[in-house]
C-alpha positions as CSV (number, residue, x, y, z in Angstrom):
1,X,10.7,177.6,93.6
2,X,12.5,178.1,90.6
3,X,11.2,180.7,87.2
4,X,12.2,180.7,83.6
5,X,11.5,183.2,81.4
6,X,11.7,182.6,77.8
7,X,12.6,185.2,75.3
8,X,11.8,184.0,71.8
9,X,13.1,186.6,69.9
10,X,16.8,186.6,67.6
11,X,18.9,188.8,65.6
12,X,19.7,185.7,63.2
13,X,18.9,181.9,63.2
14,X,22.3,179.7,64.3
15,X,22.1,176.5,62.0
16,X,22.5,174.1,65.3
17,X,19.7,175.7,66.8
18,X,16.1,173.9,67.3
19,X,14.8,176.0,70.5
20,X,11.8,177.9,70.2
21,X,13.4,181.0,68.8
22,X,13.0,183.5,65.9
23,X,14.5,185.9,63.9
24,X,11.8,187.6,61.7
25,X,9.6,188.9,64.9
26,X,10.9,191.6,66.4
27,X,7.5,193.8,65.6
28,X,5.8,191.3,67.7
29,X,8.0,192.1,71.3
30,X,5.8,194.7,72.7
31,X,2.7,192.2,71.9
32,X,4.6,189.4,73.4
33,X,6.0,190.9,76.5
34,X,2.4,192.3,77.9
35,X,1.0,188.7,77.0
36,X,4.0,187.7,79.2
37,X,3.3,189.9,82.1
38,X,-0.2,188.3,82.0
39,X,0.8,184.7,82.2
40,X,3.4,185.8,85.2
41,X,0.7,187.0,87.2
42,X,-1.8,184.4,86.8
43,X,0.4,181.9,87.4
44,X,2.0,183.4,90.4
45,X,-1.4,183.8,91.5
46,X,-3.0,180.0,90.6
47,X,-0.1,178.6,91.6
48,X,-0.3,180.6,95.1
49,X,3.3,181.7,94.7
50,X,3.7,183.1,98.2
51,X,6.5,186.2,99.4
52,X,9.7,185.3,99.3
53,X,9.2,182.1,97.8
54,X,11.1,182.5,94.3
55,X,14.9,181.2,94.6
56,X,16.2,182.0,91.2
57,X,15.1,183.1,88.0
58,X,16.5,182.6,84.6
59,X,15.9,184.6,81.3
60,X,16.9,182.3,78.4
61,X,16.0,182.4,74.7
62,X,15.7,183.0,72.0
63,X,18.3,186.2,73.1
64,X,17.2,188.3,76.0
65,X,19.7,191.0,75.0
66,X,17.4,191.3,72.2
67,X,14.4,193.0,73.8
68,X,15.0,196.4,75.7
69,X,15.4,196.6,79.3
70,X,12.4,198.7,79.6
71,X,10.0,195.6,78.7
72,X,11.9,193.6,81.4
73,X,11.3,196.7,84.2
74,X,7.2,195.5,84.5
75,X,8.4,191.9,85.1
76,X,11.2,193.1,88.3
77,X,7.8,195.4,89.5
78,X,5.9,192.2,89.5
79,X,8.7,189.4,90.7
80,X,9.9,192.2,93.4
81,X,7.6,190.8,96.8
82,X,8.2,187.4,95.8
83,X,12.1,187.4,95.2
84,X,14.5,185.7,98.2
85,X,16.9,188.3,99.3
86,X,19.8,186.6,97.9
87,X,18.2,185.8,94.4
88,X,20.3,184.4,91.7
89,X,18.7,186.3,88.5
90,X,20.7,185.2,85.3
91,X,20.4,186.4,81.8
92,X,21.1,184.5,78.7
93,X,23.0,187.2,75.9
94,X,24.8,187.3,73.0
95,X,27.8,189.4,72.7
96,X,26.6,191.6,69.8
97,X,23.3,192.4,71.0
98,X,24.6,192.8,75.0
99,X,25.9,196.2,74.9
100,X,28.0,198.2,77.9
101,X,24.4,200.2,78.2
102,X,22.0,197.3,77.9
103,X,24.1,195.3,80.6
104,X,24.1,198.2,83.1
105,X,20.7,198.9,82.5
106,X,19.8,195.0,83.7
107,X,21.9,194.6,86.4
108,X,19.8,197.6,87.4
109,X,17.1,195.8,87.6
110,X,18.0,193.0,89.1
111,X,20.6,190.4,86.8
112,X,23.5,189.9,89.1
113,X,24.6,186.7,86.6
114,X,25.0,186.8,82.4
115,X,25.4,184.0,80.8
116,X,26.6,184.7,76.8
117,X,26.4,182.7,74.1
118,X,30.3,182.7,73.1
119,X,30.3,179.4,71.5
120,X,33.7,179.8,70.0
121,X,36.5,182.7,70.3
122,X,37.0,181.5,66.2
123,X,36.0,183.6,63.6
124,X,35.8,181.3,60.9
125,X,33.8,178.7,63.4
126,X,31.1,181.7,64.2
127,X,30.9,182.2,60.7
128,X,30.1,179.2,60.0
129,X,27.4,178.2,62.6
130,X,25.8,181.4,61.8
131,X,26.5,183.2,64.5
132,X,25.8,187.0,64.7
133,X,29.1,188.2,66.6
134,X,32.7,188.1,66.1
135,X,35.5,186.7,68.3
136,X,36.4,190.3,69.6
137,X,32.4,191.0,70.4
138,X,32.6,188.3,72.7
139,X,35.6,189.4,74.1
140,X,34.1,193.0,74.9
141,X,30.4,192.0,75.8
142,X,32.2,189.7,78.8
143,X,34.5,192.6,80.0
144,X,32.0,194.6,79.8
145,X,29.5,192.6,81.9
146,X,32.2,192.4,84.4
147,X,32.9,196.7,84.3
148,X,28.9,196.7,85.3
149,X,30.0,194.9,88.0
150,X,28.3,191.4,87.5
151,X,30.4,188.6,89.5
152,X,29.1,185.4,88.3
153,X,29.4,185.5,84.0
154,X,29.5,182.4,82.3
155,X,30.1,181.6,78.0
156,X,28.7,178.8,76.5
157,X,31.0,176.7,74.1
158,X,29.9,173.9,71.6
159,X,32.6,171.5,70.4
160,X,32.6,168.5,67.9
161,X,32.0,170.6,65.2
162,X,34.0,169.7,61.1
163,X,36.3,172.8,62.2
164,X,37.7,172.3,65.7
165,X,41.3,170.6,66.6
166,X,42.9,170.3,69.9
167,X,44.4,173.5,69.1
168,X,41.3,175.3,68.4
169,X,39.9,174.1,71.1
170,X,42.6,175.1,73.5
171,X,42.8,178.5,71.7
172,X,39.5,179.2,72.7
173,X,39.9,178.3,76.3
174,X,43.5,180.1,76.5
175,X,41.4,183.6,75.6
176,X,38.7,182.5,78.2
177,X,41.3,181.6,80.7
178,X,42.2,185.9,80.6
179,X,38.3,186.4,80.6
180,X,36.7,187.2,84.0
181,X,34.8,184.6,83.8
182,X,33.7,181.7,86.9
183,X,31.7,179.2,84.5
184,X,31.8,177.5,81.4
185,X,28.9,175.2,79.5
186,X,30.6,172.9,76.8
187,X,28.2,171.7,74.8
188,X,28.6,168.9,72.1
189,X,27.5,169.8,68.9
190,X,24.2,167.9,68.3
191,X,22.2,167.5,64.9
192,X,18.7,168.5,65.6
193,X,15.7,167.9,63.2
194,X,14.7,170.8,61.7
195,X,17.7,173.1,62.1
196,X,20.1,174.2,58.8
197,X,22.6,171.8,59.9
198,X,20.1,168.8,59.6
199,X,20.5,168.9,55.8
200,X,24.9,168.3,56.3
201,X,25.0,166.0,59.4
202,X,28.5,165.6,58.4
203,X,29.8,169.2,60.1
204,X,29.4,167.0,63.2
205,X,33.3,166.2,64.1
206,X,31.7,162.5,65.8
207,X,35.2,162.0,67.9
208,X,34.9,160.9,71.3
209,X,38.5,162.1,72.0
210,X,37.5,165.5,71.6
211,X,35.5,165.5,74.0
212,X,37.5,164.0,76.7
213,X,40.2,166.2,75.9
214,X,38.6,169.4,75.8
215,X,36.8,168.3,79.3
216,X,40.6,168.0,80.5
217,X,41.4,171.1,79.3
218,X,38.3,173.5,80.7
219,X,39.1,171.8,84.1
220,X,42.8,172.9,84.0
221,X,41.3,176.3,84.2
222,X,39.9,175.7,87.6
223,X,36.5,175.4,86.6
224,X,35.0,172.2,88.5
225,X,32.5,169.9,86.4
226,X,29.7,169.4,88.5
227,X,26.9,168.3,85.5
228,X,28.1,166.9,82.4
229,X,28.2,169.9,80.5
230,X,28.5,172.4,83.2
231,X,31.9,173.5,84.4
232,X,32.7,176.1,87.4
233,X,33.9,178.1,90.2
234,X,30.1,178.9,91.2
235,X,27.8,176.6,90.8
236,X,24.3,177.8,88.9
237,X,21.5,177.7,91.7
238,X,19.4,177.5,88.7
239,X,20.5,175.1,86.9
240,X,21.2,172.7,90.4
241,X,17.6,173.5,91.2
242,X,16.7,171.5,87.7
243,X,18.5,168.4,88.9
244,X,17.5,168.5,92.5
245,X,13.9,168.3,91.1
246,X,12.7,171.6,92.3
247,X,9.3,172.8,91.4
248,X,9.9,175.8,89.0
249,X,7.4,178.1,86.9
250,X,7.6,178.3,83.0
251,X,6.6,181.4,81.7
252,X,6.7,182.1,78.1
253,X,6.0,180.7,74.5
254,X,7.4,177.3,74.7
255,X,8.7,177.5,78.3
256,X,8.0,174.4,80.7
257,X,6.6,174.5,84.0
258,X,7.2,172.1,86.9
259,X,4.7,171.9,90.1
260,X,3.4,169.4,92.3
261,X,4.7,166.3,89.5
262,X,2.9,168.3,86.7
263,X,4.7,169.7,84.0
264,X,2.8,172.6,81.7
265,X,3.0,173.6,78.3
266,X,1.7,177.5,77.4
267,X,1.6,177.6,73.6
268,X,5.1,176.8,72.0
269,X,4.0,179.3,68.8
270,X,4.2,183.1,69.4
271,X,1.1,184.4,67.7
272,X,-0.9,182.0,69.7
273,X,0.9,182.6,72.9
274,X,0.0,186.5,72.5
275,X,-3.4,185.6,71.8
276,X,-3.9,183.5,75.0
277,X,-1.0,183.8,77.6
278,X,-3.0,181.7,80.0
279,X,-3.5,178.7,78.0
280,X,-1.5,175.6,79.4
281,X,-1.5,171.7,78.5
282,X,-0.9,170.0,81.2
283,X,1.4,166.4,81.9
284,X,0.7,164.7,84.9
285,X,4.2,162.4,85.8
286,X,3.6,159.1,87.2
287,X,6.0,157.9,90.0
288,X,7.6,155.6,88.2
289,X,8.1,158.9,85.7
290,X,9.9,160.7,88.5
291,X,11.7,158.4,89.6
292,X,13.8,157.7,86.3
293,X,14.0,161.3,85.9
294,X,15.5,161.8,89.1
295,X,18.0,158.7,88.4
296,X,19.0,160.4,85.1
297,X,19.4,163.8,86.3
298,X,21.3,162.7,89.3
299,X,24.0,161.1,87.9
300,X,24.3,163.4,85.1
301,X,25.2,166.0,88.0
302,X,26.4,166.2,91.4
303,X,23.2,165.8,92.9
304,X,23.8,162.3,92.7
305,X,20.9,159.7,93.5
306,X,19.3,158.9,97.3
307,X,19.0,155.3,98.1
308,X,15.9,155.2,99.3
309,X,14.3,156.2,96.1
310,X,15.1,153.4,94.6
311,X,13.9,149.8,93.9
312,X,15.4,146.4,95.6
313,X,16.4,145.5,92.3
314,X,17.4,149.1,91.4
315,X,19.9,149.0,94.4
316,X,21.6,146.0,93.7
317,X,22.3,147.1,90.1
318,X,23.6,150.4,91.5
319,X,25.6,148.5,94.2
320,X,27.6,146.5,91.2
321,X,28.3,149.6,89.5
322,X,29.9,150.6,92.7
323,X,32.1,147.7,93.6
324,X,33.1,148.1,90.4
325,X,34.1,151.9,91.0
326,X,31.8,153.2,88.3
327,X,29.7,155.3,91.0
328,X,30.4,155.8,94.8
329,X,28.6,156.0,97.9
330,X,28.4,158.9,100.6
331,X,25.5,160.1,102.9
332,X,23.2,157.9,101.5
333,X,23.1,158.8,97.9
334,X,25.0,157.6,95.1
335,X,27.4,159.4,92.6
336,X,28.3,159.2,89.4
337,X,32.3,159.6,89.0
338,X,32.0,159.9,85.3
339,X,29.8,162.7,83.7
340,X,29.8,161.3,79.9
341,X,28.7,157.4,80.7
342,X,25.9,159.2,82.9
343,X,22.8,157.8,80.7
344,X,24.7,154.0,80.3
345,X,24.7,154.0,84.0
346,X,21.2,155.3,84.5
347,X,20.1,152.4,82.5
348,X,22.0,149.4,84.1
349,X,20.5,150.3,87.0
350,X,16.7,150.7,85.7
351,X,16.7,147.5,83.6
């Protein structure tokens, strides 16, 4: 069992971002965090959560680093009976908000893994996807995390964007390469609706080369892909436990919950979400929506795809991908070989 908690709350608005996140609510976190610790104990309890049951849990945002440690202590009192002993707790941070103090203050409580929202050692990128730090914030707020004594730390880069070169690019990993780091999430720029970038689709870059090349590149560090934007010398329990299709809790305004092949929606909007923390709508999957979720998220990682899930038909189409060395075989599962064709392969086997 798997738990997300999501922190909705920003020091600014990046323009590439659509999640659920804001910057103008910060008078709202006491509010929102006591609505939280309501929803964490109903569900726990209506979902008959039982000791020891909870693998890993994962604050993400929004920007954790935003709300004070002391709201977070009720949640460790609550989580504490139903933690595994070796618990992978990650935070989500951004390096101007993740201070020496607030860092020590979590692992405290819990956080053994930070994952920061670098996005580019580049001053004049971070300018201009709004970010709130600089290029020698993100440098500090990782060192930091690691003088704490936090061993798993990962940064989170987005490529693709008008700016970025081959030497940008390779700039930015040569400063992580001296960063005590163990994973890296690369993330393609995307144009979402909604977000600043939206109006000027054109700061996307649109060059496949990049992307290849900067995948070469993060791998040269000795960071192992293992999902197609994931990169590392530890793997994220976390995020594996996404692919493999665990059942996981969503706690939060616009968090997601997974149980039993139903996913959960509390209310997305803040204000509503405060007002009634135990309000879900509820999605019941059909097998055959399972089943192409498991195919898509299975070769998008190294998870892979069991044979025995699949169709007659399903397994022929999978068995010409492999003769033609587009996936292999081992242990009764198949395995994608290249991260980026992930959904094209997916789909010649569902059609």
């Amino acid at each position: 069992m798997l738990l997300y908690i999501h922190i909705p709350f920003c020091d600014s608005k990046c323009f590439y971002c659509s999640f659920n996140s804001y910057a103008n609510l910060q008078d709202k976190i006491a509010d929102y965090m006591r609505a939280l610790y309501t929803q964490l104990e109903w569900d726990l309890n209506r979902f008959n959560i039982k000791k020891g049951e909870i693998e890993t849990i994962f604050f993400g945002g929004g920007t954790p680093s935003c709300v004070e440690p002391k709201f977070y202590e009720k949640i460790f009192e609550i989580l504490t009976p139903y933690m595994q002993k070796n618990i992978e707790i990650t935070s989500e941070a951004n390096p101007n908000s993740a201070n020496l103090e607030w860092l020590k203050d979590m692992k405290n409580l819990g956080v053994n893994r930070i994952s920061f929202g670098v996005q580019s050692f580049n001053d004049k990128k971070l300018q201009a996807l709004n970010r709130a730090h600089s290029a020698k914030e993100a440098i500090q707020a990782v060192e930091n995390a690691a003088k704490t004594g936090i061993k798993n730390i990962s940064i989170d880069i987005i490529y693709d964007f008008y700016l970025d070169s081959k030497e940008l690019l390779k700039n930015d990993l040569q400063i992580a390469s001296k960063l005590p780091i163990n994973h890296l999430s690369s993330y393609e720029l995307t144009i979402e609706r909604g977000t600043n970038f939206s109006k000027n689709p054109s700061v996307k870059k649109e060059s496949e080369e990049l992307g290849y090349f900067f995948r070469e590149e993060v791998q040269s560090l000795g960071l192992i892909q293992y999902e197609v934007s994931n990169y590392g010398k530890y793997k994220s329990l976390h995020n594996l436990g996404y692919w493999q299709h665990k059942n996981y809790l969503g706690v939060g305004a616009g968090a997601v919950g997974f149980i039993n092949n139903t996913r959960y929606y509390p209310h997305a909007n803040v204000e509503k979400y405060i007002q009634n923390p135990k309000f879900a709508k509820t999605e019941n999957l059909s097998p055959n929506d399972l089943l192409t979720e498991k195919i898509f998220l299975g070769l998008r990682s190294c998870v892979g795809v069991k044979k025995s899930i699949l169709t007659d038909k399903m397994q022929t189409q999978a068995d010409i991908l492999l003769k033609e060395n587009k996936l292999c075989f081992q242990n009764g599962a198949y395995y994608n070989k290249e991260y980026f064709l992930s959904d094209e392969l997916a789909l010649f086997i569902m059609q």
